[in-house]
C-alpha positions in Angstrom: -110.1 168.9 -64.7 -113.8 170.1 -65.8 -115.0 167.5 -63.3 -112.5 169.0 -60.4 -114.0 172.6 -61.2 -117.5 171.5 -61.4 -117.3 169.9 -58.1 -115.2 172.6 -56.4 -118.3 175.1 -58.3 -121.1 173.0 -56.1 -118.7 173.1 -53.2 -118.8 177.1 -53.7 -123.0 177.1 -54.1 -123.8 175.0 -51.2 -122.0 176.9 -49.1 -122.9 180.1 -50.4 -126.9 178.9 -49.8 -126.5 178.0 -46.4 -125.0 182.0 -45.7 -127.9 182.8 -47.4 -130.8 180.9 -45.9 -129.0 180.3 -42.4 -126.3 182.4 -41.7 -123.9 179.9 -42.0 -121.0 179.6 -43.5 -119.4 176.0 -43.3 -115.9 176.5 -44.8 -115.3 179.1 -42.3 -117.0 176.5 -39.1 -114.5 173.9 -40.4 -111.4 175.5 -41.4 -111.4 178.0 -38.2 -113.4 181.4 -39.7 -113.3 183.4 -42.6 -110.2 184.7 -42.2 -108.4 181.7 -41.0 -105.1 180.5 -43.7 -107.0 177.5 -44.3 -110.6 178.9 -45.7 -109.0 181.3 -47.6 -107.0 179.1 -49.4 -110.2 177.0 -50.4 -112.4 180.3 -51.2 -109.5 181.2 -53.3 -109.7 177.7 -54.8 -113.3 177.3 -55.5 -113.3 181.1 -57.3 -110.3 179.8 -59.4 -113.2 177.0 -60.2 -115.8 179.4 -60.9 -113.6 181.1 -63.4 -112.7 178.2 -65.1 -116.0 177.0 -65.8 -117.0 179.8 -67.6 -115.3 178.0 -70.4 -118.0 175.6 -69.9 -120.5 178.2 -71.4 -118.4 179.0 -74.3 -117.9 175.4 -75.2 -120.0 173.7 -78.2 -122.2 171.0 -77.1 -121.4 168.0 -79.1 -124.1 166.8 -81.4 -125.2 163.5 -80.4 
C-alpha cells in the first residue's frame, strides 16, 4: 500500500509541475478536462495518496 500512495504522490507532483512550468495539465488532456468524471476521480485518488503518506513522516526510521 505505501508503494501504491508513493507512486500515486509522484503521479500528483509531475503533474502538478507541468501546470506550473507549462500550463499544462495532463490528467485533465487525457481523461477529457478538469471537470470530466474521469480526472476527478483520479485527483480525488492521488489527494487520498497525499494524505496517506503523511504517515510516512510520522513513521520511525528503522535503525539499520
Amino acid at each position: 500500500m505505501d508503494r501504491v500512495a508513493l507512486v500515486l504522490v509522484i503521479i500528483g507532483a509531475i503533474n502538478w509541475g507541468l501546470i506550473g512550468f507549462f500550463g499544462f495539465d495532463l490528467i485533465a488532456s487525457i481523461f477529457g478536462g478538469q471537470l470530466a468524471t474521469v480526472s476527478r476521480i483520479i485527483y480525488g485518488i492521488v489527494g487520498l495518496a497525499g494524505i496517506y503518506s503523511i504517515s510516512f513522516l510520522l513513521k520511525e526510521r528503522e535503525k539499520v
